[in-house]
C-alpha positions in Angstrom: 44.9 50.2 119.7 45.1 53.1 117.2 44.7 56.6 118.3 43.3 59.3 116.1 45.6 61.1 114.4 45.6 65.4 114.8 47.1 67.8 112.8 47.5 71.2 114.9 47.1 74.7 113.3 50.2 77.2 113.0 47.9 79.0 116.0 48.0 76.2 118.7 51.5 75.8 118.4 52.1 79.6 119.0 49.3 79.3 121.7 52.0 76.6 123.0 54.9 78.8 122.7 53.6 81.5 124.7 52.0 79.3 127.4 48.3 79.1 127.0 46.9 76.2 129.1 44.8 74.6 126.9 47.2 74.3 123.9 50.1 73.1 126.2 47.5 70.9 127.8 46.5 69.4 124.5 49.8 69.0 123.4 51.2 67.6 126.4 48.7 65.1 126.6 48.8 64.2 122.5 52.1 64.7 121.4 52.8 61.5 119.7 49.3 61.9 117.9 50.6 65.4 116.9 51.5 65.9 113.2 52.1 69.8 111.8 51.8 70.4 108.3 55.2 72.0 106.4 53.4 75.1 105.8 52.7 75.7 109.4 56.7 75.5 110.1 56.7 77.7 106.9 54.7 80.1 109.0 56.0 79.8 112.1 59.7 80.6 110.7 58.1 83.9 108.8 57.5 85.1 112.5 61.1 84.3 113.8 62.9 87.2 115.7 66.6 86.2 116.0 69.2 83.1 115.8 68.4 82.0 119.5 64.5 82.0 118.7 65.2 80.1 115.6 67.2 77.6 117.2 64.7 77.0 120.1 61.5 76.3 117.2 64.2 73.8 115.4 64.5 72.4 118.4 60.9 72.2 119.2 59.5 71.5 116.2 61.6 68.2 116.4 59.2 66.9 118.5 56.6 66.3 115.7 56.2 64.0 112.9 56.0 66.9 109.7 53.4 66.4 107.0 54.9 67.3 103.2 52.7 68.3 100.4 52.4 66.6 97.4 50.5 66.5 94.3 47.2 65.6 96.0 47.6 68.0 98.7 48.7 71.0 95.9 45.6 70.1 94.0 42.9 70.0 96.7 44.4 73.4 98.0 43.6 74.9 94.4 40.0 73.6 94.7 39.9 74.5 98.1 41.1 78.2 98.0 38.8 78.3 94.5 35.3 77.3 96.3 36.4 78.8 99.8 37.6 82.4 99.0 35.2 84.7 97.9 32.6 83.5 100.3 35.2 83.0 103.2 38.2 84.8 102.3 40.2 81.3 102.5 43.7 81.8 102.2 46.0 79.7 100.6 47.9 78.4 103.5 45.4 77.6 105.3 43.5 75.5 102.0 46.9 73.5 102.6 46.5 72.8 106.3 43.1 71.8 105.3 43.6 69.6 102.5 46.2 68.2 104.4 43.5 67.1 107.0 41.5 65.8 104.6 43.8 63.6 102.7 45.1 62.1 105.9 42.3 61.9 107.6 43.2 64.3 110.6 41.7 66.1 112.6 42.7 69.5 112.5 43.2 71.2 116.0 42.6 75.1 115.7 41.4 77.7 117.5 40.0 79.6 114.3 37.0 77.6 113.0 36.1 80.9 110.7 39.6 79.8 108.6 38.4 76.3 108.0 35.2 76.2 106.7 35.9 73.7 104.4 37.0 70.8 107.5 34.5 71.8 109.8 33.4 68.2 110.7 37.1 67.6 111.0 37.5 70.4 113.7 38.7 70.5 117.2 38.4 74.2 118.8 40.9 74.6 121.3 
């Protein structure tokens, strides 16, 4: 049986990190349907205070399958950010996570539906 397949927003995993029920529940309970984006480890290491922390997300973010960009991706995160910003103030990461989403066909798990206009029939709130 094939499960649907969820890509979780740079905020869930922090949610995770500092203990918020429902992301560790969602996680917990998902894992191997978990996929992250590289732009959400991008952002996660842009937040990093110190080796130990560091080590601990490497460790961590070992437990999910990573998502690369590529040309696709890159392009629909132009068009993206293009139709999405003035009316939204989209920003560019998150046109990635999104067009990410939508060349996969993930879900994207988030707990900021105002960032992802462009998925919103794609959405899980946490």
């Amino acid at each position: 049986m094939s499960h649907k397949k969820y890509l979780v927003d740079t905020c869930i995993i922090i949610d995770f990190l500092r203990g918020k029920e429902g992301a560790k529940e969602f996680i917990s309970n998902e894992l191997e349907n978990i996929c992250i984006s590289v732009v959400t480890v991008a952002e996660l290491y842009a937040g990093v205070k110190g080796k130990s922390e560091e080590t601990q997300l490497g460790s961590f973010l070992g437990l999910f399958s990573m998502i690369e960009l590529n040309k696709d991706i890159s392009i629909s995160s132009g068009y993206l950010k293009n139709k999405y910003y003035k009316s939204h103030n989209a920003g560019l990461a998150d046109c990635m996570i999104a067009a990410t989403a939508l060349e996969y066909d993930f879900n994207l798990v988030t707990n900021n539906f105002k960032h992802f206009p462009m998925v919103e029939d794609k959405i899980k709130i946490l």
